[in-house]
Short mmCIF file of the C-alpha atoms (twelve columns), coordinates in Angstrom:
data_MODEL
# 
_entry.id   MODEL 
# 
loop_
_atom_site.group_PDB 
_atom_site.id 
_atom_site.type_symbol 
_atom_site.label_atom_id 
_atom_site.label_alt_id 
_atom_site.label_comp_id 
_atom_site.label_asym_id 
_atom_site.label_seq_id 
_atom_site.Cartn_x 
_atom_site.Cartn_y 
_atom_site.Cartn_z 
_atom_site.pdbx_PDB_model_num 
ATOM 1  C CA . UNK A 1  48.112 9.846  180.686 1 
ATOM 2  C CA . UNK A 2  48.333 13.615 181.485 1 
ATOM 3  C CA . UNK A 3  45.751 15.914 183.626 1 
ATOM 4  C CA . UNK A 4  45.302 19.572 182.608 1 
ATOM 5  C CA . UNK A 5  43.641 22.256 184.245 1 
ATOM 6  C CA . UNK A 6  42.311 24.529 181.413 1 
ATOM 7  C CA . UNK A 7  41.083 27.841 181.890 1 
ATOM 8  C CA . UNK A 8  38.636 28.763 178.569 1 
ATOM 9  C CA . UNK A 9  36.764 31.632 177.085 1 
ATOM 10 C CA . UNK A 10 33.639 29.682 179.163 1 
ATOM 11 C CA . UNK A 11 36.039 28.718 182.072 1 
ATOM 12 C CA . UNK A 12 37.662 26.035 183.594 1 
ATOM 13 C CA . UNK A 13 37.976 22.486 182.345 1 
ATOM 14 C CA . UNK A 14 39.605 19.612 183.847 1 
ATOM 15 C CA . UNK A 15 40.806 17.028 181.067 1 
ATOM 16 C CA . UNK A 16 42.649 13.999 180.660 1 
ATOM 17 C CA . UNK A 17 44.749 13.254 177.348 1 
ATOM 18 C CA . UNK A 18 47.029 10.404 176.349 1 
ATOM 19 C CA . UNK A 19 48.948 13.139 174.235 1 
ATOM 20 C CA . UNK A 20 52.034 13.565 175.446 1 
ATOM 21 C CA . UNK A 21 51.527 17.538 175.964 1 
ATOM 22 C CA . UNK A 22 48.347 19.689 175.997 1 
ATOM 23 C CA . UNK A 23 50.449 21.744 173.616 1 
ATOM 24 C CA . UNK A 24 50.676 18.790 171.112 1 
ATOM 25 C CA . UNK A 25 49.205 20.184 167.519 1 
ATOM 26 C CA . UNK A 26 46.574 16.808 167.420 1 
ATOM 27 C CA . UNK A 27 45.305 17.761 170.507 1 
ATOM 28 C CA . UNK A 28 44.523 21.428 170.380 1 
ATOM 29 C CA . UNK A 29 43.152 20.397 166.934 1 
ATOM 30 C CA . UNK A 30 40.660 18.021 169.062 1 
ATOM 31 C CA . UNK A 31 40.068 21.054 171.459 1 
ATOM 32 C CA . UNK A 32 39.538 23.558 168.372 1 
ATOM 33 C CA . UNK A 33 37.384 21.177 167.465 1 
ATOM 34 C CA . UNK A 34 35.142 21.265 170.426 1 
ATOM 35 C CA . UNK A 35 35.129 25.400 170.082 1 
ATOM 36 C CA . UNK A 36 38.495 25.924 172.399 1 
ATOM 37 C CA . UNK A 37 41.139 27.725 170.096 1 
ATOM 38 C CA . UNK A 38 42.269 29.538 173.028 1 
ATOM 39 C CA . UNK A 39 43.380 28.624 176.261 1 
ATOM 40 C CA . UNK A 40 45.922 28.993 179.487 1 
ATOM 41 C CA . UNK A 41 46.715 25.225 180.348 1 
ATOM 42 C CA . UNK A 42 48.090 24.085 183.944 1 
ATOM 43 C CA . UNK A 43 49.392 20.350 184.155 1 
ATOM 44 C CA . UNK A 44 47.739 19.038 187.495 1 
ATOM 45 C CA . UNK A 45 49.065 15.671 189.025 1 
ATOM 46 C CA . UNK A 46 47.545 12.559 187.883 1 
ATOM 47 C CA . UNK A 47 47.553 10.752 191.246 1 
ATOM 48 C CA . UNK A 48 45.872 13.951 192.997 1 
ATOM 49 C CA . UNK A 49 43.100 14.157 190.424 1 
ATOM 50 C CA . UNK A 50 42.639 10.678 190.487 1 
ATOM 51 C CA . UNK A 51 42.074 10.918 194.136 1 
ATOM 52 C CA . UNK A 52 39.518 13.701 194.161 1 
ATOM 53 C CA . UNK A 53 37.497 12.323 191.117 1 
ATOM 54 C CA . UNK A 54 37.296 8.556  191.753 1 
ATOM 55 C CA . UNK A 55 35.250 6.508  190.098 1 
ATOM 56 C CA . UNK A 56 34.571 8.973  187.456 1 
ATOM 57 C CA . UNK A 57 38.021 9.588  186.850 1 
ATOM 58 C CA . UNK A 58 38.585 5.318  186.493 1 
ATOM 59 C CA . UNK A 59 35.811 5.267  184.127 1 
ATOM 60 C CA . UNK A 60 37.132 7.911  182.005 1 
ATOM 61 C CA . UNK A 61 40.660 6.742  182.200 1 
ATOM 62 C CA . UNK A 62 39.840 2.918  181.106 1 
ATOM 63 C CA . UNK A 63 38.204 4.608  178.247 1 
ATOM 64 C CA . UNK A 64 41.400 6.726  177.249 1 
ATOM 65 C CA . UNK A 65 43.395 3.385  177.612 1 
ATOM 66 C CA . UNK A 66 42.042 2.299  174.285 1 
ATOM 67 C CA . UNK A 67 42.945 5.241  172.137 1 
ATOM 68 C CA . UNK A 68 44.857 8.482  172.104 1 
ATOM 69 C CA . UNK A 69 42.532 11.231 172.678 1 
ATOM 70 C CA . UNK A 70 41.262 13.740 175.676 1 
ATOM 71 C CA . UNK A 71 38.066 13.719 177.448 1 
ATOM 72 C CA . UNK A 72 36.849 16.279 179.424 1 
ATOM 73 C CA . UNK A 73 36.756 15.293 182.887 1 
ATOM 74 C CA . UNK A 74 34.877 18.315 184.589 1 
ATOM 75 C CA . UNK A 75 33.431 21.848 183.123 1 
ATOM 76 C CA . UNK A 76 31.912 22.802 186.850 1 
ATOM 77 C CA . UNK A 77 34.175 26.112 186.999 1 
ATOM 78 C CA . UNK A 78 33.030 26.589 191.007 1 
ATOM 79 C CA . UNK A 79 33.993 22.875 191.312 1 
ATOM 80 C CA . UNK A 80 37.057 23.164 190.114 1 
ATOM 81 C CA . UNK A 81 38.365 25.966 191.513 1 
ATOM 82 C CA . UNK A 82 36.993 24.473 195.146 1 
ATOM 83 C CA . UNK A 83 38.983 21.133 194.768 1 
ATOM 84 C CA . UNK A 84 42.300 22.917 193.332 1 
ATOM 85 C CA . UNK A 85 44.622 25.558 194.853 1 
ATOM 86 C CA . UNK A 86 45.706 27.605 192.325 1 
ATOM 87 C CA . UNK A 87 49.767 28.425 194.585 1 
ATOM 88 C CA . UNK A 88 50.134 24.566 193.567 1 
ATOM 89 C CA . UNK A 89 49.781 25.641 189.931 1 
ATOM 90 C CA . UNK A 90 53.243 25.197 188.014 1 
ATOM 91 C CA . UNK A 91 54.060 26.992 184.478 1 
ATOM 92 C CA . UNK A 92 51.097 28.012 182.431 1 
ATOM 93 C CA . UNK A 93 50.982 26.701 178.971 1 
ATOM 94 C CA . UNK A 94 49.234 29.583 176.726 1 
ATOM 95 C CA . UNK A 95 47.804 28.782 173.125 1 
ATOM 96 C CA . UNK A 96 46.186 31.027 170.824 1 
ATOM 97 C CA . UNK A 97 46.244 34.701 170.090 1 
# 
């Protein structure tokens, strides 16, 4: 399982995908799906998310264990940007135009 940090059109999005990339073509298919053709993608660790998110983040993760698919798991922009430092950020993943 892989965390992403996604900034949007609509903002930032924290997800969680058992595709091996957020650049994979059946997941950005899944995200194009859900209106996001366009996007700047940071990986975030797993164990650090999992820390901040708990519970939630268990819930959403036993779900994932049975298929492979994403799931957003938060679209609060001022939440995300309060719980992240964006220096930790590594290499940005751009799709789109």
């Amino acid at each position: 399982m892989r965390s992403y940090l996604v900034f949007t059109g609509t903002g930032p999005i924290l997800v969680l995908t058992t595709f091996p990339a957020i650049d994979d073509p059946r997941l950005t298919e899944k995200l194009a799906h859900k209106g996001i053709e366009k996007f700047i993608a940071y990986e975030v660790p797993l164990d650090h998310v999992r820390r901040l998110y708990g519970v939630p983040f268990e819930v959403i993760a036993a779900d994932l264990a049975q298929t492979e698919d994403v799931r957003i798991l938060d679209f609060n922009g001022h939440h995300i940007f309060n719980v992240f430092s964006l220096k930790e950020l590594g290499e940005a993943v751009k799709h789109g135009d």
